[in-house]
N, C-alpha and C positions, 0 to 999 in steps of 0.2 A: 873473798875468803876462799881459804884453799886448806882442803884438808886430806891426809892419805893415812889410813889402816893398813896395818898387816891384813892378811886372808889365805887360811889354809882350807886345802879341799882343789884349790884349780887346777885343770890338767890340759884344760888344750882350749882352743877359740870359743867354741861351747862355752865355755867358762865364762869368758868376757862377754859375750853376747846375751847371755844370763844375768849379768849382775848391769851391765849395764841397762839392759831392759825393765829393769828392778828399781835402779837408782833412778835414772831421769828425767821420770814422771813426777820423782818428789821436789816440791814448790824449793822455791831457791835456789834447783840446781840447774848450771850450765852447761857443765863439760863432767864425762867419765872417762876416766884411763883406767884403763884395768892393763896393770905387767903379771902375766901368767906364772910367766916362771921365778920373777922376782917374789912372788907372792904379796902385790903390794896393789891396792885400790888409791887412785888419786881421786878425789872433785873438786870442781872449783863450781863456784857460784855464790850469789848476792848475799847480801843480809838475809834471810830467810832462809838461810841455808840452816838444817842442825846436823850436829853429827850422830846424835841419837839414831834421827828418822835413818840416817845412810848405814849405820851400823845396825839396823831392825832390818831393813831392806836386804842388808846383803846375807843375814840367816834367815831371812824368810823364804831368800831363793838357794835356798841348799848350804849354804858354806859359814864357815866358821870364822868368828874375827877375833882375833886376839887382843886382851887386855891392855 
């Protein structure tokens, strides 16, 4: 499964290193791409993945996801 959000707020590698540190401890997930300046969070991982938990994760570490 493979899911990607919009994400406003990121400004430079700090960013990515943030949300991915955020994201890939939650169960399910495999892989984080974070594009900085596209404003766009990718994950991929198993069934267990939710996009709820990836979308709590990424405003719990600072940043805003869009609807």
């Amino acid at each position: 499964m493979t899911l990607s959000v919009a994400v406003t707020g990121m400004s430079c590698g700090c960013s990515a290193s943030t949300i991915r540190a955020q994201v890939l401890p939650l169960r399910g997930v495999e892989r984080v791409e974070v594009d900085v300046l596209g404003g766009r969070v990718t994950v991929s991982g198993g069934p267990l993945l939710e996009e709820s938990q990836v979308r709590a994760a990424i405003v719990e570490a600072g940043y805003k996801v869009a609807s």
